[in-house]
N, C-alpha and C positions, 0 to 999 in steps of 0.2 A: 966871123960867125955871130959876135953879138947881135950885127943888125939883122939877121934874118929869125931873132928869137925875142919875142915881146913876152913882159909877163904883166899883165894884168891881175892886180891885186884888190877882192874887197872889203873895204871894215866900216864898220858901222858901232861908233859909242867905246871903241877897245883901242886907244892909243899905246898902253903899257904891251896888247898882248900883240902889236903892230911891230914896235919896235922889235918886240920876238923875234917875229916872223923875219923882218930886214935884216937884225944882224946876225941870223940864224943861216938865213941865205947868203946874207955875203961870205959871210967865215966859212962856211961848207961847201961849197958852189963856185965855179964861174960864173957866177953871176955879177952884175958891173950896174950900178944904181942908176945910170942912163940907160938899158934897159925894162926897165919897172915904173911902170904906170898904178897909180893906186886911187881908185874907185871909192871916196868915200863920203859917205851919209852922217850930215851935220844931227850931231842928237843935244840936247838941252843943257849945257853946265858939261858940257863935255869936253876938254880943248886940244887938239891937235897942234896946234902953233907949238908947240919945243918938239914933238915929234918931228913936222918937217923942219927944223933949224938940222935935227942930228943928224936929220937925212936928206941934204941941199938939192941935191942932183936927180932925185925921185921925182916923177914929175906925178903932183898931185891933184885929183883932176876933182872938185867938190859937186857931187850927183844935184841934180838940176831934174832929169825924167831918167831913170835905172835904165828905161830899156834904149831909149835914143844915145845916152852917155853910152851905154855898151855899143852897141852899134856901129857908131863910131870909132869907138877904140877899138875894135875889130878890124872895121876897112881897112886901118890905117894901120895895124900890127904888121911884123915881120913875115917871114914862113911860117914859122912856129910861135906853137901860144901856149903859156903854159899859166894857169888860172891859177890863183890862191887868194885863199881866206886868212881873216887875220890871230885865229885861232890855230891856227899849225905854226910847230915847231920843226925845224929841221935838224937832223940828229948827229947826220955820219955824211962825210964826205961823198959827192956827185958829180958831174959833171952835165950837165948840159947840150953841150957840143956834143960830147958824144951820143948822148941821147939821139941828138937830132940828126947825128950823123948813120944810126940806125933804124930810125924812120927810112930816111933818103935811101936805104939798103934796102930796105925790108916793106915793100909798097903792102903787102898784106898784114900790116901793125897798124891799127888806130893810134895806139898812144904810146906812151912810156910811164910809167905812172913810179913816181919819189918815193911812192908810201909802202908800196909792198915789192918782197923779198921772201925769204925762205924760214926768215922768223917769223912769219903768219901764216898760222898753220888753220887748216891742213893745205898742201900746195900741189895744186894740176900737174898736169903732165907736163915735160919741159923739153916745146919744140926746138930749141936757138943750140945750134949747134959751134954757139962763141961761148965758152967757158966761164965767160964773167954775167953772163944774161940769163934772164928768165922768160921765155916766152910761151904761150898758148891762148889755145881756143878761151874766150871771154863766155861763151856760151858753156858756161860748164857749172858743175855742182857748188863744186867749193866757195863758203861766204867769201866776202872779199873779193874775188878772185873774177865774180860774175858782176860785177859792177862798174861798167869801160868809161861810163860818163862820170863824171866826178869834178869840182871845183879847189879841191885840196890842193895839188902837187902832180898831176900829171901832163905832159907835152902831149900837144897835137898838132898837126898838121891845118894853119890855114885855114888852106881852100876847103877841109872837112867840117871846120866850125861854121865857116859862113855857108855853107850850105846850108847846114843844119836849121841854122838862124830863120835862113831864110823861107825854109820850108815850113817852119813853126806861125801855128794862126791863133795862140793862146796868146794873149798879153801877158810881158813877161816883168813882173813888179819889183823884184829885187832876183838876188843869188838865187833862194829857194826857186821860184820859179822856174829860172834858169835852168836849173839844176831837172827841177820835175820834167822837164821838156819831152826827155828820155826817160822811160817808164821800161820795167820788164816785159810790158805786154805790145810796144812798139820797136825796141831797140833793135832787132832782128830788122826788120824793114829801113832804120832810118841811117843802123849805122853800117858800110860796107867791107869794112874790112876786120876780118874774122879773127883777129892775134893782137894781142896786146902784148906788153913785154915790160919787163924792169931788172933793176941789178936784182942777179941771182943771190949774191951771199945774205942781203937782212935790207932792210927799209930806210927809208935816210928821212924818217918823219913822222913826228905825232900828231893828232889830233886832241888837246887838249881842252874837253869840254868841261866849263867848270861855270858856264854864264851862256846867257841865250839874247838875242838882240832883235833877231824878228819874231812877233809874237804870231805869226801869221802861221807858222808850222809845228804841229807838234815833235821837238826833239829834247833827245834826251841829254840830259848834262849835271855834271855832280853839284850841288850847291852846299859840301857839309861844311866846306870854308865861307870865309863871307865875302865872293868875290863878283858882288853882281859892279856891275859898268860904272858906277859913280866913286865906291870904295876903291876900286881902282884906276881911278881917275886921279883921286886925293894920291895912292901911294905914288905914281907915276909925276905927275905933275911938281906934287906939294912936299913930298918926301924923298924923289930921287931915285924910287926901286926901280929896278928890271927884274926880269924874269935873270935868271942863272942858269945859263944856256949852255956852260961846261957842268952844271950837273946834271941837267935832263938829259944832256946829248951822252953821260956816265949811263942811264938809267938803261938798263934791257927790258925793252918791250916785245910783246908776242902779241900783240893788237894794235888796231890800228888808233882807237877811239878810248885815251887814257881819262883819268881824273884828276885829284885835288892832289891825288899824292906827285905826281910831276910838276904840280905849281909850284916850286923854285922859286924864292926871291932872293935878290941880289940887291944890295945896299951898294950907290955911288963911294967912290972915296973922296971927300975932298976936304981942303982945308978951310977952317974953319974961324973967326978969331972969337977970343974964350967967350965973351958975351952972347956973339951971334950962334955961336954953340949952345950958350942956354939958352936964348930964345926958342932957338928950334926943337931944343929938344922937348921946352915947355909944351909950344903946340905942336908936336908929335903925340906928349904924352896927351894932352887936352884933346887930339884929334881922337888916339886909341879909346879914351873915357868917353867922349860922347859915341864912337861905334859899338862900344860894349855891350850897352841893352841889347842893342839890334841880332849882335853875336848869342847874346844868351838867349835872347826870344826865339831866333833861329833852331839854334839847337834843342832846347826845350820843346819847343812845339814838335820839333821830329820825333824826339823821345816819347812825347804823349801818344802821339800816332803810334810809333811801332811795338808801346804797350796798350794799344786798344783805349786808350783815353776817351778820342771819340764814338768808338764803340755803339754809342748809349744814346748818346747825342737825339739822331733821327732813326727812325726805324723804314730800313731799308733792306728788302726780301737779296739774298745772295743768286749767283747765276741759277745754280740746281732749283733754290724754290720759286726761281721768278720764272723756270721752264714749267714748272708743276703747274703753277697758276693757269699760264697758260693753254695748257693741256686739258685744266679741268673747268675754266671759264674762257667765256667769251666776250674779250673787252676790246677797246682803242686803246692803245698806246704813245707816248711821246716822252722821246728822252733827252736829258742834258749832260753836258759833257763841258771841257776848260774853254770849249769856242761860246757855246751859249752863253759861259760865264764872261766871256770875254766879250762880248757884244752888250751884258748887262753892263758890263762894267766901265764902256762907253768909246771900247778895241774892235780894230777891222781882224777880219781872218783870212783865210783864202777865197772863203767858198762863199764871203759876205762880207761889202761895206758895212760899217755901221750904220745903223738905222733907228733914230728916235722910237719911229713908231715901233717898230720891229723890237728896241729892248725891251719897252713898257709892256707889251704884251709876254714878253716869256718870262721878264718877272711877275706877271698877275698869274698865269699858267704854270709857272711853280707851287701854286699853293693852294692849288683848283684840286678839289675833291668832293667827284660827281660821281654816281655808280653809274659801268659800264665804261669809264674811262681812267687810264691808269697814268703817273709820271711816275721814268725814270731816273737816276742820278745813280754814276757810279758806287760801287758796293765796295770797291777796295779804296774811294778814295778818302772813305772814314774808317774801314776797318781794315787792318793790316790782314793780308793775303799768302800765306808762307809759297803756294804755286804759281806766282806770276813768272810773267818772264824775265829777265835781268832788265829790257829797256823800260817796263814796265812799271816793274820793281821800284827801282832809280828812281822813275816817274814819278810817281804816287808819295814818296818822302819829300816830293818838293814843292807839293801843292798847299802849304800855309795857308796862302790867298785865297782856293779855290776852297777850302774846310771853313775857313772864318765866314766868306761869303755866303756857303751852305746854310749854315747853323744861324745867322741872321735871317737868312730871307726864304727859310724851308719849315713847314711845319712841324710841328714834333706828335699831333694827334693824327696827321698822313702814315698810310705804307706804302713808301716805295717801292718800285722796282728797280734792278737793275740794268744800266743803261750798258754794260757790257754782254749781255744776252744778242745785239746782234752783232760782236765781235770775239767771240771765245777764241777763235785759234788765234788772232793778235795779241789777246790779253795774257793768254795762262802759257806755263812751261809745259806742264805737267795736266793732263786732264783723259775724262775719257771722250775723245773729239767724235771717236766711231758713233757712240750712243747718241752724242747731243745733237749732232748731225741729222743722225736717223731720225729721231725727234722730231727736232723743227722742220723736215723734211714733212714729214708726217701731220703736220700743221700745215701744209701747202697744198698736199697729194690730193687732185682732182676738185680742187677749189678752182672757179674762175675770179681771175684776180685781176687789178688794173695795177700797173705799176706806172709811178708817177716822177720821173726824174732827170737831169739836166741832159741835153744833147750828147749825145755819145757816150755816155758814163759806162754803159754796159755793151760798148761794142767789142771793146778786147779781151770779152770773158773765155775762157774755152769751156768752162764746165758753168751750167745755166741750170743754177737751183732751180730757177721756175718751171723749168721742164715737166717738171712733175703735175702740173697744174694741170686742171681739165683747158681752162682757156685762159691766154694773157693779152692784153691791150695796153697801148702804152700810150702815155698821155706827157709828153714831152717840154721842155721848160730852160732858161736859159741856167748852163752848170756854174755860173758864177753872178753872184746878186742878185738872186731868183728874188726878192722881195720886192724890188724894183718895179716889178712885173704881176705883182701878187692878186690882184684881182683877176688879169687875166688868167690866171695861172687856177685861180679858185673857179672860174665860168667855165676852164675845160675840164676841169674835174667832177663838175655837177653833172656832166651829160654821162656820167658812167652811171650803170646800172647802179642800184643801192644792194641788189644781191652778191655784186660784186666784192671781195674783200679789195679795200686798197692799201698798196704798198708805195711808201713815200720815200723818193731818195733828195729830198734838198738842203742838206745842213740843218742852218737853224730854221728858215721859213719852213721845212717840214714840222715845226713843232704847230709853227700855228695856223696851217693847213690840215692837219691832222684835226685840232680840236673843232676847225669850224665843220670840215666832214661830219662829227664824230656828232656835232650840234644838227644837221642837218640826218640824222637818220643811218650814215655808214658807218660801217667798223673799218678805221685805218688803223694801220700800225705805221710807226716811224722806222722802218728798217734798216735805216741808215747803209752801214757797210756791210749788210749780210752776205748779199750776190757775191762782194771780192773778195771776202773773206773765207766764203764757201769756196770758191775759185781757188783762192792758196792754199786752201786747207788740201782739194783734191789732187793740188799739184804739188803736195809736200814741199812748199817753198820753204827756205831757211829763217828764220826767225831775230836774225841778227839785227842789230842797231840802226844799221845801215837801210836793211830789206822792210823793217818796220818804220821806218821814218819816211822813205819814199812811200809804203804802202798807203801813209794819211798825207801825200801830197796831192793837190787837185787835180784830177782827172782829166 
């Protein structure tokens, strides 16, 4: 059985939380290290060399092009494939074999998926009339439960990945993308078989987010320990730790998607002789003394955030008064979010290479105060928010970076707006969605408007804000690197009427397509993700971790 079962694993910059994942798999699993192919992305001062010593027989394949190295590893896989990141942990006892031996049974099962069980509630209805399994419809309410594509821990069949693959016309740039392939609003169409299934009794696997490695996607992940990639690089390499995989695997989880409190570490034992014992311990302690600033800035800075510290800082209008504004004047808008900052900051994203020209101009456009034209900048992510949503929530305590960046390169005699006004049902837990809705609906109703954004972005809406509009025209642009493109892209937006309001959907080049409209005589707004947002909000999607994470991956 082993050779009909490849597993395909990817890490990037997390050798400590690799090892994890390895002997988390082997000790739980039939799993057998000739098996395991591991996909991994060289990052700077990062070293994998003692990872592969501890694990000889893994065949470690160093990324060259994400999506050709995949490809390949594909062709060449078994029957079965079962994807993992190096960020899960495995818990409880599985097998494999039988996995795939219920596939082979059970041709109306996509997958098998390690991570969910009956400990992740709430749980679908349960078609598998075998006593140890869980199976059903994937097209169902329950979070978790509606989500079949997944790169954690679940088996698939083959011949349904390389289909998949092969029918995909989006360049696929790392995991995320991967990942994004399958959307809510396509999976119905791409994926055929309607049942998913996993052990009935509890989940044989965490997700332990506690560090992020592609910057290219907004996820969420706990930072209140200090575990970004290079700290533990030191503990793993310089110091000896693992992860302590007989305590996580003690831990009862009831989600899939844990934090800091399952970070487990586990000290080597080895001998020592009395000298080279102080040394190390010297530059252990010397190692902990020079991270300690960094540990206390960390946390201090969180502290000042979730007592409003920055509060004061910039003066930026909250969602309700940045709706009022709107209601009672007539301006252009353009908003900034962790991607604009992340392009000032000289970072690619999804939906945009980096671009010289392209940062200089949205750092000059941050601090542009014209009448008749408005910037946005997040409202929660200088003042703390009691009703966001948990992934939200999370979010917002770990943006240091993007508050320190603020507060340098943002005016303090500006008023903002807020840049979550065209995202509220992503942002908040808790709000009134009926009114706000009605609202900004009400800002649209019998207005002829152009909307201006990447190819197909809004084919898979079912519910179409714009409806309400007297007239729409659409002036269409490429959905990934639209800046690349920017002049053309400014020459078809000039041929719209100037009566026309325009509605802009391109990431960051919407900021500064907005303001040259906004110079030439239009009112644009930067809408960013209203359409799909409207879209979930009418389709009462779930709000989980998971469903918010896909919902800001590229279209």
């Amino acid at each position: 059985m082993n050779k009909e079962i490849s597993i395909i694993v990817f890490s990037k910059g997390r050798p400590l939380q690799m090892h994890a994942y390895l002997e988390s798999l082997l000790k739980f699993s039939d799993a057998e290290q000739e098996m395991i192919q591991v996909l991994y992305c060289e990052t700077e001062k990062i070293r994998y060399e003692k990872l592969m010593q501890n694990f000889p027989r893994v065949q470690w394949i160093k990324e060259c092009k994400f999506e050709t190295d995949l490809r390949k590893l594909i062709a060449n896989a078994g029957k079965y494939i079962m994807f993992g990141c190096d960020d899960v942990v495995f818990t409880r006892k599985f097998s494999l074999a039988q996995a795939a031996q219920y596939l082979q049974e059970h041709s109306q099962v996509f997958g098998y998926s390690m991570r969910l069980g009956e400990n992740i509630k709430p749980v679908p209805v349960n078609l598998s009339e075998d006593a140890a399994v869980l199976e059903w419809k994937w097209d169902c309410e329950e979070p978790h439960y509606n989500y079949p594509w997944e790169l954690d821990c679940t088996l698939y069949r083959s011949e349904d990945v390389l289909r998949m693959l092969e029918e995909e016309e989006n360049p696929i740039k790392n995991p995320n993308y991967y990942e994004a392939m399958i959307t809510p609003d396509n999976r119905s169409k791409r994926i055929t078989r309607p049942n998913m299934a996993c052990n009935k009794k509890s989940g044989c696997a965490v997700v332990i987010t506690v560090n992020r490695v592609q910057e290219t996607h907004q996820n969420g992940y706990d930072d209140s320990m200090l575990t970004d990639i290079y700290s533990l690089d030191r503990l793993y390499n310089d110091e000896d730790n693992t992860l302590d995989i007989e305590k996580i695997s003690a831990m009862d989880n009831s989600v899939i998607h844990v934090g800091a409190e399952y970070f487990q570490l586990h000290k080597a034992a080895k001998g020592y002789s009395k000298k080279k014992l102080i040394r190390k311990r010297i530059k252990t302690i010397s190692g902990k003394l020079m991270r300690f600033p960094k540990r206390v800035y960390r946390h201090m800075e969180r502290r000042r955030y979730e007592r409003g510290g920055y509060a004061k800082r910039l003066d930026i209008l909250n969602t309700e008064d940045t709706l009022k504004l709107m209601e009672s004047e007539a301006f252009s808008f353009l908003r900034y979010g962790d991607g604009e900052i992340a392009i000032m900051n000289g970072e690619s994203i999804p939906f945009q290479e980096y671009d010289e020209r392209l940062a200089k101009r949205l750092k000059k456009l941050l601090k542009t105060d014209k009448k008749g034209l408005r910037i946005g900048i997040p409202y929660y992510y200088m003042t703390p928010v009691k009703n966001l949503n948990d992934f939200v929530s999370k979010f917002a305590k770990s943006l240091a970076a993007q508050r320190k960046f603020l507060c340098k390169y943002c005016r303090q005699d500006i008023t903002y707006i807020d840049t979550a006004i065209t995202q509220v049902y992503q942002t908040y837990k808790k709000y009134d969605f009926k009114d706000y809705y009605q609202r900004m609906q009400n800002l649209l109703k019998n207005r002829s408007i152009t909307i201006i954004c990447g190819e197909g972005v809004l084919d898979r809406l079912e519910y179409k804000a714009f409806d309400v509009c007297k007239a729409v025209t659409f002036v269409t642009a490429p959905s990934m690197n639209a800046y690349a493109d920017y002049e053309d892209i400014l020459n078809a937006a000039l041929k719209t009427d100037k009566k026309n309001l325009v509605c802009v959907i391109l990431g960051p080049t919407a900021k500064v397509l907005v303001y040259d409209l906004y110079k030439r005589g239009y009112q644009a707004w930067d809408l960013g993700h209203y359409f799909k947002d409207y879209d979930s909000y009418m389709k009462k999607r779930p709000r989980t971790d998971a469903e918010i994470t896909q919902f800001y991956k590229p279209d």
